[in-house]
C-alpha positions as a Markdown table, in Angstrom:
| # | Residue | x | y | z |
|---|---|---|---|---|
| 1 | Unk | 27.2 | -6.0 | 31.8 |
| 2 | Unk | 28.1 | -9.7 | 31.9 |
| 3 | Unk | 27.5 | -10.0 | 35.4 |
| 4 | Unk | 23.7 | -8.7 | 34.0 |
| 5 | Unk | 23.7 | -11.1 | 30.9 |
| 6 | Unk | 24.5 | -14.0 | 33.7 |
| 7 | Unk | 21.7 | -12.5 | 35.8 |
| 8 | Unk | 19.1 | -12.9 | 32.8 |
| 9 | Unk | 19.9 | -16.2 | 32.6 |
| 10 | Unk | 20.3 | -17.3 | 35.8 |
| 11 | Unk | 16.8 | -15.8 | 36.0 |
| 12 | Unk | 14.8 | -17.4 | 33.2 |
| 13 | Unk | 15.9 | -21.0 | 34.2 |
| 14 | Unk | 14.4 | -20.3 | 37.9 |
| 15 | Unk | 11.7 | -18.7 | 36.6 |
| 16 | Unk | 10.4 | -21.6 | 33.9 |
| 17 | Unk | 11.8 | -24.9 | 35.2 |
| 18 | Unk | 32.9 | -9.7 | 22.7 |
| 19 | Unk | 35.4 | -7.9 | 21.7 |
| 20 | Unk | 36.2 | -5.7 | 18.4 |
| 21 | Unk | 37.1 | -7.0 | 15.6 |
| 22 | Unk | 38.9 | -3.5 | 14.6 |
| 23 | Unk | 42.4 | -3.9 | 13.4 |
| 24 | Unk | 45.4 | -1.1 | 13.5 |
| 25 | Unk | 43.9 | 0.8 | 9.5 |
| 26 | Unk | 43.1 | 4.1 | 10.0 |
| 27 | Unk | 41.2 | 3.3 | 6.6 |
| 28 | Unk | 41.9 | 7.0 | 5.4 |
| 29 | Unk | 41.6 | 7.5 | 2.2 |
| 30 | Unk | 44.8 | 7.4 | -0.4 |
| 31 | Unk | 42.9 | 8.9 | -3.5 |
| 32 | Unk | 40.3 | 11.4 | -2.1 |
| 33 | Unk | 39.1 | 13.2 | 1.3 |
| 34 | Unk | 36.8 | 10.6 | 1.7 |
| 35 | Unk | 36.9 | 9.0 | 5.5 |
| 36 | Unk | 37.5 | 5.0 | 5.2 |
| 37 | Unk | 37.7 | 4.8 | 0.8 |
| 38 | Unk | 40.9 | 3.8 | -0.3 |
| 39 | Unk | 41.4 | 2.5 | -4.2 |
| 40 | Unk | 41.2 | -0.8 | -2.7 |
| 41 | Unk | 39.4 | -0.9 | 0.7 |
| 42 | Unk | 36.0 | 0.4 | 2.3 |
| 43 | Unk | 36.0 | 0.4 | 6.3 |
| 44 | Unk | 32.7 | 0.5 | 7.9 |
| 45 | Unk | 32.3 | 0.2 | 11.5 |
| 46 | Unk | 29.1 | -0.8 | 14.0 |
| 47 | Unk | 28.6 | -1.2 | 17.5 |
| 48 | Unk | 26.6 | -4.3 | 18.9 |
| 49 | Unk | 25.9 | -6.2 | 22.5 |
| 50 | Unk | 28.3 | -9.0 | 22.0 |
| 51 | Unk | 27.9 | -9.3 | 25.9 |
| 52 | Unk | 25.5 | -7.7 | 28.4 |
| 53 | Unk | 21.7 | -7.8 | 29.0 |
| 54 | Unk | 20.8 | -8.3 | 24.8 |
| 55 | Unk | 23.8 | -10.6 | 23.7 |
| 56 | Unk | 21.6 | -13.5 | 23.5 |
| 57 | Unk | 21.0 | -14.4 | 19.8 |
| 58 | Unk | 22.1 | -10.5 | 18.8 |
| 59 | Unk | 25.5 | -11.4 | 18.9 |
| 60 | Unk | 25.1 | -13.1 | 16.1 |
| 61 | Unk | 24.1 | -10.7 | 13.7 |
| 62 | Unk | 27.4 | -8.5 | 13.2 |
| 63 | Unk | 29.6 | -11.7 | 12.3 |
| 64 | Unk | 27.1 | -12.8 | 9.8 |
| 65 | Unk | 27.2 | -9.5 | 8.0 |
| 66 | Unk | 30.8 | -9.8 | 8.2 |
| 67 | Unk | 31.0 | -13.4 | 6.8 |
| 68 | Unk | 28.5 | -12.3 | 3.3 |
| 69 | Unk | 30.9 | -9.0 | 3.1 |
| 70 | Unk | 34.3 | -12.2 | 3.2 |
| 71 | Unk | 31.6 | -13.8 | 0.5 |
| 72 | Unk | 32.3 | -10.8 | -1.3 |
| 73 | Unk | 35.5 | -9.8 | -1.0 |
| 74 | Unk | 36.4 | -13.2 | -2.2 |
| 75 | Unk | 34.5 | -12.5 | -5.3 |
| 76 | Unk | 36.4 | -9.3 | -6.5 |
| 77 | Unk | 34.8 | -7.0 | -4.0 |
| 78 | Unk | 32.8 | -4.2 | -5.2 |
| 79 | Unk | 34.4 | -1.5 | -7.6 |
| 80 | Unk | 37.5 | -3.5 | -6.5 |
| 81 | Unk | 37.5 | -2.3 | -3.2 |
| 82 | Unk | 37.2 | -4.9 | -0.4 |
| 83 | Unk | 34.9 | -4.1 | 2.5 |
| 84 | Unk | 36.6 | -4.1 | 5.8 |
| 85 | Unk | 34.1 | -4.1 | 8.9 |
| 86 | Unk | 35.0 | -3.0 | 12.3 |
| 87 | Unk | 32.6 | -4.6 | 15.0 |
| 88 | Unk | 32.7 | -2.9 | 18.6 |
| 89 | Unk | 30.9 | -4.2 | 21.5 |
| 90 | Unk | 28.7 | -1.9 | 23.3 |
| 91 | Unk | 27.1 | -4.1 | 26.0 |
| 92 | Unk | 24.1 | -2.4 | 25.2 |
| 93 | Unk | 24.5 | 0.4 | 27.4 |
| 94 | Unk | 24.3 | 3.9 | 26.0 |
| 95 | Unk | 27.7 | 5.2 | 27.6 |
| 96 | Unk | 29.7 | 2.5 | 26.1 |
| 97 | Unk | 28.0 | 2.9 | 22.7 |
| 98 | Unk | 28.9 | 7.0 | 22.7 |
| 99 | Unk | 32.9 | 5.7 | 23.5 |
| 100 | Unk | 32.6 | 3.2 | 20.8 |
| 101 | Unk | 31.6 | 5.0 | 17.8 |
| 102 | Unk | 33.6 | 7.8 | 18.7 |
| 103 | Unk | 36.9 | 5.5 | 18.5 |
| 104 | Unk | 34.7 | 4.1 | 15.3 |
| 105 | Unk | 34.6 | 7.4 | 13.6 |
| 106 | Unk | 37.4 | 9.7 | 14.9 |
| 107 | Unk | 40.4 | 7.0 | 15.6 |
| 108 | Unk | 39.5 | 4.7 | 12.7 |
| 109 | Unk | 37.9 | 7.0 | 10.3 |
| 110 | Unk | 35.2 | 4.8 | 8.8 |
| 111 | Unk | 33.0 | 5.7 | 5.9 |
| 112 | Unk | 29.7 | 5.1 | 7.8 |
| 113 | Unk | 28.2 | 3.0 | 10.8 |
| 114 | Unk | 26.2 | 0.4 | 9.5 |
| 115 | Unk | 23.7 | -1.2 | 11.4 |
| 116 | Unk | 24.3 | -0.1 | 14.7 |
| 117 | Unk | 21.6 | -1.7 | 17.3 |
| 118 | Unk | 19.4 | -0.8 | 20.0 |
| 119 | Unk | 16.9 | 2.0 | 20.4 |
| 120 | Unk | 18.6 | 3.3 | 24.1 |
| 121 | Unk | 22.3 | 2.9 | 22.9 |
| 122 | Unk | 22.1 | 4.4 | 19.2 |
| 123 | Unk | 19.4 | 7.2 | 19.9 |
| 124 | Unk | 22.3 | 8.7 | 21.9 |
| 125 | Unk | 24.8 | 8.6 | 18.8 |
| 126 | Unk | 22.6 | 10.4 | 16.2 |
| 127 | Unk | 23.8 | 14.0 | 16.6 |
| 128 | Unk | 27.6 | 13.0 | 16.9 |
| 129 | Unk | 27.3 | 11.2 | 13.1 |
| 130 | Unk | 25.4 | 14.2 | 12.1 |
| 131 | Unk | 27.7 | 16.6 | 13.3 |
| 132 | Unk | 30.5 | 14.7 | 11.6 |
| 133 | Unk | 28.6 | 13.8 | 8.3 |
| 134 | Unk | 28.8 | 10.3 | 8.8 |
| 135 | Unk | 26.3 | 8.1 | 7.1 |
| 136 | Unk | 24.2 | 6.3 | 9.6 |
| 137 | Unk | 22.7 | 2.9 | 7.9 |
| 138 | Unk | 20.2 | 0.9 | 8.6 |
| 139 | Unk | 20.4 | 0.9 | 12.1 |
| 140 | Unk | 19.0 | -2.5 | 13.9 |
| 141 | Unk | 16.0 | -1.3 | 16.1 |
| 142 | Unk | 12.3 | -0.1 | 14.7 |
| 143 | Unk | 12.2 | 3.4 | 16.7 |
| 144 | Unk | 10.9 | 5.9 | 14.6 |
| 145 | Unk | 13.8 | 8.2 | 15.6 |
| 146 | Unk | 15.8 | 6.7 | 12.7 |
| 147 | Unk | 13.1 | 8.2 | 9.8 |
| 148 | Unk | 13.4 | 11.4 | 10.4 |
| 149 | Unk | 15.1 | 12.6 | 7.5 |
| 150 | Unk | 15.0 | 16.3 | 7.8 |
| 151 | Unk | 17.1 | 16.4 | 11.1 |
| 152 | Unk | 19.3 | 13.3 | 10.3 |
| 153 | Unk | 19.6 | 13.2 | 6.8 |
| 154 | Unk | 22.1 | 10.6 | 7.0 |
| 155 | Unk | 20.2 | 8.3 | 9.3 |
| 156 | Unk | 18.5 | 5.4 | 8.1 |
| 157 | Unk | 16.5 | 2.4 | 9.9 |
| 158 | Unk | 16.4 | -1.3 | 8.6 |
| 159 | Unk | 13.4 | -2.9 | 10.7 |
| 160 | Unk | 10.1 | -2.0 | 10.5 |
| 161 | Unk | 9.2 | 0.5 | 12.6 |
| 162 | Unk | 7.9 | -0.7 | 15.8 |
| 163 | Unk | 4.7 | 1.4 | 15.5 |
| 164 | Unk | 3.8 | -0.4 | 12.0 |
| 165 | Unk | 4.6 | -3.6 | 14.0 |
| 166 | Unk | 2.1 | -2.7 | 16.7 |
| 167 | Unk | -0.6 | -2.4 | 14.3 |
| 168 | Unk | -0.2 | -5.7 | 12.1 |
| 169 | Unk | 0.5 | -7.6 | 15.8 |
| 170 | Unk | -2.8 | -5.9 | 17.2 |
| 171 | Unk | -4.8 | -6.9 | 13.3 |
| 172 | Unk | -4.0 | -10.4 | 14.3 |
| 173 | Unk | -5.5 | -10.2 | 18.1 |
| 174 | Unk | -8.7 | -7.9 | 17.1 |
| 175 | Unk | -9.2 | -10.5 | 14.0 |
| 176 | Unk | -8.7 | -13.7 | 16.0 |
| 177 | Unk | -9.0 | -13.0 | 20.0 |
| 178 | Unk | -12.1 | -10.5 | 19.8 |
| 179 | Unk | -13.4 | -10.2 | 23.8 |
| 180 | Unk | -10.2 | -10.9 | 25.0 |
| 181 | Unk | -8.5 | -9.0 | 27.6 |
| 182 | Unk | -5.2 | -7.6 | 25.7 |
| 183 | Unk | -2.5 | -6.6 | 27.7 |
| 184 | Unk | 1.2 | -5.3 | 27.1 |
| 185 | Unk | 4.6 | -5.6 | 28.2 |
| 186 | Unk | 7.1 | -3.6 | 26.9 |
| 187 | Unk | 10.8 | -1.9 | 27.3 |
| 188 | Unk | 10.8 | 1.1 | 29.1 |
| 189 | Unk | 12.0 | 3.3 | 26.3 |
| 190 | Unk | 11.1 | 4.1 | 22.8 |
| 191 | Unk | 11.0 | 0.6 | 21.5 |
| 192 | Unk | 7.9 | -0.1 | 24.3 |
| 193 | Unk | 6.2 | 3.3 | 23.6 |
| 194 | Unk | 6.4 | 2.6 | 19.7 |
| 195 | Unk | 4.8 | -0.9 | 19.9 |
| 196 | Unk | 2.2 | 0.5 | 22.6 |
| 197 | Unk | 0.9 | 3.1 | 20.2 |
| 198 | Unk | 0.6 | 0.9 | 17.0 |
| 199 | Unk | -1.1 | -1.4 | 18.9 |
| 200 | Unk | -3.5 | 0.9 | 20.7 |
| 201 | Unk | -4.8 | 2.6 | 17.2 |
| 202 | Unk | -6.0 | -0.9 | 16.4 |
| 203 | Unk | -7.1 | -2.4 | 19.4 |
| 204 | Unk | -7.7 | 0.8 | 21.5 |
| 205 | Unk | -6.6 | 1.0 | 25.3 |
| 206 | Unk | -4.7 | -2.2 | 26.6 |
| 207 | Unk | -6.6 | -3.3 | 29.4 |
| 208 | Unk | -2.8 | -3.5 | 31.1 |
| 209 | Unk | 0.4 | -2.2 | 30.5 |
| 210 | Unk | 4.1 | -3.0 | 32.6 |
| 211 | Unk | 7.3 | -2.1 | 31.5 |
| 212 | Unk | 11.1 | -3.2 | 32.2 |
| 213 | Unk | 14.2 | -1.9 | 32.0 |
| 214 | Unk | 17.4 | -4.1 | 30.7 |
| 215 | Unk | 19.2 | -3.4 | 34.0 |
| 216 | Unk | 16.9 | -5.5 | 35.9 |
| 217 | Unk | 16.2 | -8.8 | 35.4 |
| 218 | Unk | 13.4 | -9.5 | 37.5 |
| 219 | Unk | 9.9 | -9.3 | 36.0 |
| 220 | Unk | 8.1 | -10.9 | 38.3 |
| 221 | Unk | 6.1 | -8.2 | 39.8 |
| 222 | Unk | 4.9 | -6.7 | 35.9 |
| 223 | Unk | 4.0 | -10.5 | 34.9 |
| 224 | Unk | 2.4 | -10.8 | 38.2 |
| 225 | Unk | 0.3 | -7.5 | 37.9 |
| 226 | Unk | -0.6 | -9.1 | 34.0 |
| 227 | Unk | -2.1 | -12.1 | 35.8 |
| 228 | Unk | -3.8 | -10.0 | 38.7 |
| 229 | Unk | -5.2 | -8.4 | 35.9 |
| 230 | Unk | -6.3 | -11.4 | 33.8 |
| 231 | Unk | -5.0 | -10.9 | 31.0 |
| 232 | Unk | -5.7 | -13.4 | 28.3 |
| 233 | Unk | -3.5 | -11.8 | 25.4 |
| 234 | Unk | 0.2 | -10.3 | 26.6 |
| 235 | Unk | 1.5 | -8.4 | 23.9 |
| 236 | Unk | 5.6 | -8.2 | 24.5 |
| 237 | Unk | 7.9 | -5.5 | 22.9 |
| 238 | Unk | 11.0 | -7.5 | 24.3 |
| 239 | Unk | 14.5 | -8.3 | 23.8 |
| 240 | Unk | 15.1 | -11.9 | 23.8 |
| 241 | Unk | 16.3 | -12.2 | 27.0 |
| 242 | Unk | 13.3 | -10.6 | 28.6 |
| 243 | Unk | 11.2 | -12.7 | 26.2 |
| 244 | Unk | 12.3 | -15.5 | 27.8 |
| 245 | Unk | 12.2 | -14.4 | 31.3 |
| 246 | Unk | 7.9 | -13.0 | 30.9 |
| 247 | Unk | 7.1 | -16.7 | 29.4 |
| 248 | Unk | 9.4 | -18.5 | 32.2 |
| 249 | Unk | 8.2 | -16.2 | 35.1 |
| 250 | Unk | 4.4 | -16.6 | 33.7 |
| 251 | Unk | 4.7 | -20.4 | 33.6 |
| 252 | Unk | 6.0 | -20.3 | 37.2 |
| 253 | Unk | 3.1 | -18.2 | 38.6 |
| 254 | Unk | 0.5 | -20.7 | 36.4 |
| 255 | Unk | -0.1 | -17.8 | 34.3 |
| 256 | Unk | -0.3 | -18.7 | 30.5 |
| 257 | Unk | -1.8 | -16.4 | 28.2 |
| 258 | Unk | -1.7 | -16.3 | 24.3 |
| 259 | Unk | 1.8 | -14.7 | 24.2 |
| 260 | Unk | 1.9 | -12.1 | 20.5 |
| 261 | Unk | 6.0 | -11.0 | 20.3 |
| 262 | Unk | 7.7 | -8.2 | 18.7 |
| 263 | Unk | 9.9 | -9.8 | 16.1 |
| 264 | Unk | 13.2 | -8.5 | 17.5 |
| 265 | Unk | 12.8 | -11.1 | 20.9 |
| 266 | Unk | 10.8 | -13.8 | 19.1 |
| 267 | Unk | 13.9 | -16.0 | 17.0 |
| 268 | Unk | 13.0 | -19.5 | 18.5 |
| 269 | Unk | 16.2 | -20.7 | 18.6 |
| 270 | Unk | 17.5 | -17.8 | 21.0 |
| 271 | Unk | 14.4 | -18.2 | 23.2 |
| 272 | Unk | 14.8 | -22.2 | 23.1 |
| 273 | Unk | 18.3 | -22.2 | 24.3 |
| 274 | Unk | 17.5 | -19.1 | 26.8 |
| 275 | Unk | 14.7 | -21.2 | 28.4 |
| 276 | Unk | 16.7 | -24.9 | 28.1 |
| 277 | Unk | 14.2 | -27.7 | 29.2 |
| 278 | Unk | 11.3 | -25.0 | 29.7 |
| 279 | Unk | 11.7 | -24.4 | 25.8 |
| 280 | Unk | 8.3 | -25.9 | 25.4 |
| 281 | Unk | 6.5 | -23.3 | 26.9 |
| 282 | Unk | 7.5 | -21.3 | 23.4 |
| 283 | Unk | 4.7 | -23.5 | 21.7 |
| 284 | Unk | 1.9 | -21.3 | 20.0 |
| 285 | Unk | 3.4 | -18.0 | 20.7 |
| 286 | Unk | 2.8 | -15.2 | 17.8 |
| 287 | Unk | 5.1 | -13.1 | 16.1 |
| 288 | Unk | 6.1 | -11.9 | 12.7 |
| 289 | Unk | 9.2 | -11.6 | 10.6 |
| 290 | Unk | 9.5 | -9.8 | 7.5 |
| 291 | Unk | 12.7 | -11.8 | 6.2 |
| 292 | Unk | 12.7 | -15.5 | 5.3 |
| 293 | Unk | 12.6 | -17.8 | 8.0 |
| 294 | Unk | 15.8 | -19.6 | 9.0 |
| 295 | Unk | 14.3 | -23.0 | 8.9 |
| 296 | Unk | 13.1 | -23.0 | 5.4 |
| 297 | Unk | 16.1 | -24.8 | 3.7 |
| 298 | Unk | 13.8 | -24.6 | 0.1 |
| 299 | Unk | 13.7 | -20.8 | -0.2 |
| 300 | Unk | 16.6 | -19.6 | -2.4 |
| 301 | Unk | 17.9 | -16.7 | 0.0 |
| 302 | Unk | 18.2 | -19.1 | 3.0 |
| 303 | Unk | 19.6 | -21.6 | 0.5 |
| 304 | Unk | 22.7 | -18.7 | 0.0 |
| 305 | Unk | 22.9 | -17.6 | 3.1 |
| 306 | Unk | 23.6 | -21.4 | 4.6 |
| 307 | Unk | 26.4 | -22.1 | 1.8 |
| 308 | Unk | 27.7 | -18.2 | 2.8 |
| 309 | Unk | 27.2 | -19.6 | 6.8 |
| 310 | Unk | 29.5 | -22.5 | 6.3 |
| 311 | Unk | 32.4 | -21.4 | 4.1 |
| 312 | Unk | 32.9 | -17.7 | 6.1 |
| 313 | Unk | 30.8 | -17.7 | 8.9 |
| 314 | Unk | 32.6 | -21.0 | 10.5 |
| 315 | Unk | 29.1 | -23.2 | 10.1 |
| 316 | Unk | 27.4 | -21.0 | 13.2 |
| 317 | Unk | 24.0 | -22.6 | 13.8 |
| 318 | Unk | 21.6 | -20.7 | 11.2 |
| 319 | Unk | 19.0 | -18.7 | 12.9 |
| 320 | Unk | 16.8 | -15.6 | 12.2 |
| 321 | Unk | 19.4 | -13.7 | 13.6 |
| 322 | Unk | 22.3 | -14.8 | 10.9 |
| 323 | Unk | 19.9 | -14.5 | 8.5 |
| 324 | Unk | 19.1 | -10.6 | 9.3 |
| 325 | Unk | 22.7 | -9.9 | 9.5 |
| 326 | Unk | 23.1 | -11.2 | 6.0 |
| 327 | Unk | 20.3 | -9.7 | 4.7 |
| 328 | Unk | 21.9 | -6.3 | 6.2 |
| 329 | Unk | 24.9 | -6.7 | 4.5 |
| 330 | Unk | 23.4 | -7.8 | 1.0 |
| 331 | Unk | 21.4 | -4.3 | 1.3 |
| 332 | Unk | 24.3 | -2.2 | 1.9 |
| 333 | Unk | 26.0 | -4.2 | -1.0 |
| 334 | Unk | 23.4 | -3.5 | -2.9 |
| 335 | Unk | 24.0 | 0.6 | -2.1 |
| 336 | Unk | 27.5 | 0.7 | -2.4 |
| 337 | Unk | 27.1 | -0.6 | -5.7 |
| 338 | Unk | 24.3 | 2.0 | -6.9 |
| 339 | Unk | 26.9 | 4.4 | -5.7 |
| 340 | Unk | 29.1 | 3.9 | -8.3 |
| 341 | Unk | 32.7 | 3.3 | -8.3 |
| 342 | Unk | 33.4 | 7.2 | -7.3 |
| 343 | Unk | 32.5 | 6.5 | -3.7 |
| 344 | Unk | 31.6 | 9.8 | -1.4 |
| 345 | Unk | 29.4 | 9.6 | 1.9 |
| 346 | Unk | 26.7 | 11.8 | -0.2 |
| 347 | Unk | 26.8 | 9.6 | -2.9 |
| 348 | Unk | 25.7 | 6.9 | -0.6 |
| 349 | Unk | 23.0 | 8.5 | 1.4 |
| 350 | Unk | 22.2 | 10.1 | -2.4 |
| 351 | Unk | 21.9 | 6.1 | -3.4 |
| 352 | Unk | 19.7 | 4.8 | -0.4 |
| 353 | Unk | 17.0 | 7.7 | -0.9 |
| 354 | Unk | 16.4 | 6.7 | -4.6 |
| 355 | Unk | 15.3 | 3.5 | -3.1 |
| 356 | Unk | 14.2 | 1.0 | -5.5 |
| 357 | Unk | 16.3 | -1.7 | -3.7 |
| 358 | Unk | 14.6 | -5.2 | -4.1 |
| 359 | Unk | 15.9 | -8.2 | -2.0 |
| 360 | Unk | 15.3 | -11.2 | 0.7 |
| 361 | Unk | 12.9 | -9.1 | 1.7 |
| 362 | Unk | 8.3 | -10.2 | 2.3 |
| 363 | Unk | 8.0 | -6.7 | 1.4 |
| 364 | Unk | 9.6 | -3.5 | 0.0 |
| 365 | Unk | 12.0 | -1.2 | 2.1 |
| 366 | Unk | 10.4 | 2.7 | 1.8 |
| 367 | Unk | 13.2 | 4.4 | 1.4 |
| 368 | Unk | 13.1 | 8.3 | -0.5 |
| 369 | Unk | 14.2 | 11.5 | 0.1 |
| 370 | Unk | 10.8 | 11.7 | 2.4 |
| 371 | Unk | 10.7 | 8.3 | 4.1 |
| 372 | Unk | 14.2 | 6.9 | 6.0 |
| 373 | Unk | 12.3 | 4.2 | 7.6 |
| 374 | Unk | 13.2 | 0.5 | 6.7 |
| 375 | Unk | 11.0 | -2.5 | 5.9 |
| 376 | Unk | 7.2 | -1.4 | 5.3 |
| 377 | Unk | 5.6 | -4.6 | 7.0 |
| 378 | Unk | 6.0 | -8.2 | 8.0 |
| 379 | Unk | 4.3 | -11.8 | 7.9 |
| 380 | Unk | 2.9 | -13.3 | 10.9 |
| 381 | Unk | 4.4 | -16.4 | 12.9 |
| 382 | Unk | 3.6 | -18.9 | 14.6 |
| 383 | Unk | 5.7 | -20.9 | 16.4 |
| 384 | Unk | 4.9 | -25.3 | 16.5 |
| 385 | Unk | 6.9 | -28.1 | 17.2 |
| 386 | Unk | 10.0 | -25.4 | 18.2 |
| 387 | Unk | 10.6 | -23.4 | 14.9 |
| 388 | Unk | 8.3 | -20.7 | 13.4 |
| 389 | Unk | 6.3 | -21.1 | 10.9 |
| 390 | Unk | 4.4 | -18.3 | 8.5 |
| 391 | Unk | 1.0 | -18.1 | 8.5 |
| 392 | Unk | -1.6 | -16.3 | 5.8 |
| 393 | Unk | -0.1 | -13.0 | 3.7 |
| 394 | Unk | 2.4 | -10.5 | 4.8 |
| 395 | Unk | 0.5 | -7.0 | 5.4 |
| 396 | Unk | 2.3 | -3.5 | 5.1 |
| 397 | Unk | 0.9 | -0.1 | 6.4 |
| 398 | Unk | 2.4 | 3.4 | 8.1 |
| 399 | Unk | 2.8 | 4.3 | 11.7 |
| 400 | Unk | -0.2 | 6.6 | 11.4 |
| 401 | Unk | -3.8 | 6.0 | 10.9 |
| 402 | Unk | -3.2 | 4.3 | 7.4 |
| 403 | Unk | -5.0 | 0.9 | 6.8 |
| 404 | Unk | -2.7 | -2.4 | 7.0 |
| 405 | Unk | -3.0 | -4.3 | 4.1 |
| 406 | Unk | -2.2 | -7.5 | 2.2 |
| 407 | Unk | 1.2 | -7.6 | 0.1 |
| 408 | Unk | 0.6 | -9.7 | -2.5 |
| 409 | Unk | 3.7 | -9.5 | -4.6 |
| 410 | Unk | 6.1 | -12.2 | -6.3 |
| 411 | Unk | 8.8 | -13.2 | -4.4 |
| 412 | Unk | 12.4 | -12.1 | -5.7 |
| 413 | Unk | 15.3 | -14.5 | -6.0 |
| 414 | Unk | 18.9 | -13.9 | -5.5 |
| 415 | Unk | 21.3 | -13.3 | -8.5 |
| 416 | Unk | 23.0 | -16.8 | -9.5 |
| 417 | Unk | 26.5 | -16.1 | -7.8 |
| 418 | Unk | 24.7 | -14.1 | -4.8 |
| 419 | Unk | 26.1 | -10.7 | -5.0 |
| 420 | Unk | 23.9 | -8.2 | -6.6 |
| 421 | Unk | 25.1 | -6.4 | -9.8 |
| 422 | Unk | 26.0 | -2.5 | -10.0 |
């Protein structure tokens, strides 16, 4: 998988100009049959592509989380446990995810996995954590896979669905690129098919549609057939990498449409460094984000999450990416604490569904006994002069044929020492 990460790379600049953290606890616990709850420790456990095809910019996310959990643990921890997190790297390959949360969940007996990404690696995991009753939170992909809470009661997403995506994406091209041909690029798995169908109940039939897989980093041919098709609008459900390969491999073949992103590949300042001097070309191209933007050093979240950055995060450059992975951890923070101190894996799950959870969040998470999907919309972006910028209201809808509308709600700050309260 490096060789392929090195491949994606090697790629985009033609085309436009690691390891666990897992120690040797068993995190069994001393006081109860709980897995990974000790009187003075809670072990969770993820996997993520610290190398391979989707490293770039996602390998940040999992250290972040782990640098606001240090935040806490510094603080008193919560109940007066201390949360321990064991980070595996996947590569983003399916196989490799199955091996590492079965080490995860059978060799190191964590309580739950918690934000395990990708929509081909953890789709493969979900009956293995329900046959062992392990809670499965807010995983880091949109698929709609992760809300369905009547087969995987224990699963739970974090993202917006991909589908509710699609349709706010497409509301900005039918509002403001009306006549246009709108066409689509998107990952050849349930991420892609998602995005396609949210966009196509707004927009109807793309006029073009090519898809990739991760193993293969050229796109020349599907960004060729866009621009044999003239395409004025590409619509990308991408990983950053491949972000960065459509806009360089576009630019090479003179092809530059009005580029509208998914907001899992669109964090500027992966793409930037994934293009180098061809980071221009970025200029003008759409997306959305449903958590504060990394750049905005007056908004009180990002204002906690650079002080957290610094002091346990060894001052990583701040990005979209650290500021999800954050955001992830506050979230789960926030559920072990309406848990209670009496910490079972139904308890938790029993905590999420109630829902009620406010945070860094544009808009509200859904979660009930009914809904186990994540965040219920996003803002649009717009990226100028190299970092992304929001632009008009953030909208909210469902991945079926409901309306998307504005949300128009106050803001909510963080709690004065950053930690939420039980």
């Amino acid at each position: 998988m490096k060789r392929t990460t090195a491949l994606v790379l090697a790629a985009v600049l033609l085309a436009a100009a690691g390891c666990s953290n897992a120690d040797d606890s068993n995190g069994s616990s001393s006081g109860g049959n709980t897995p990974g709850v000790t009187d003075t420790e809670i072990v969770v456990g993820t996997h993520m592509p610290l190398t391979g095809p989707a490293a770039a910019g996602y390998s940040k996310i999992a250290p972040a989380t782990k640098a606001y959990f240090d935040y806490v643990n510094a603080n008193g921890g919560i109940h007066g446990r201390k949360i321990t997190y064991k980070i595996m790297d996947d590569g983003y390959n399916p196989a490799n995810t199955q091996q590492v949360v079965r080490q995860l969940v059978l060799q190191d007996k964590v309580f739950a996995i918690l934000n395990g990404l990708g929509t081909p690696t953890h789709t493969g995991v979900l009956d293995f954590l329900k046959t062992n009753r392990v809670p499965d939170l807010f995983v880091a992909s949109g698929s709609r896979s992760w809300n369905q809470p009547d087969k995987y009661p224990g699963t739970f997403g974090f993202n917006p669905d991909y589908t509710v995506e699609g349709k706010i994406l497409a509301t900005y091209v039918k509002e403001n690129h009306a006549g246009k041909k709108v066409c689509f690029l998107g990952q050849d798995d349930d991420f892609g098919r998602d995005s396609l169908a949210g966009i196509e109940k707004v927009v109807g039939p793309v006029a073009a549609k090519q898809s990739y897989v991760t193993t293969n980093p050229n796109v020349g041919p599907q960004v060729g057939a866009l621009k044999a098709a003239g395409c004025q609008v590409v619509m990308l459900a991408t990983v950053p990498g491949f972000t960065a390969l459509t806009i360089g491999t576009g630019a090479k073949l003179g092809f530059k449409p009005q580029y509208v992103v998914s907001n899992v590949g669109s964090d500027p300042t992966t793409l930037a460094k994934t293009l180098g001097a061809a980071a221009p070309l970025l200029e003008g191209v759409v997306a959305a984000n449903y958590l504060p933007l990394a750049n905005d050093d007056a908004n009180p979240w990002i204002q906690l999450y650079t002080k957290v950055n610094k002091e346990y995060n060894a001052g990583a450059e701040m990005d979209n990416n650290v500021v999800y992975g954050m955001s992830v951890a506050y979230l789960f923070v926030q559920s072990l604490q309406a848990a209670g101190k009496d910490l079972t894996r139904e308890g938790i799950i029993a905590a999420v569904q109630k829902g009620g959870f406010t945070g860094p969040g544009l808009v509200p998470v859904r979660y009930s006994d009914k809904d186990h999907s994540g965040y219920a919309g996003q803002q649009l972006t717009k990226i100028a002069g190299g970092k992304a910028q929001f632009f008009g209201k953030p909208y909210r809808t469902d991945d079926g044929d409901g309306a998307v509308e504005v949300y128009d709600s106050p803001a909510v700050t963080p709690p004065q020492n950053g930690i939420p309260a039980a």
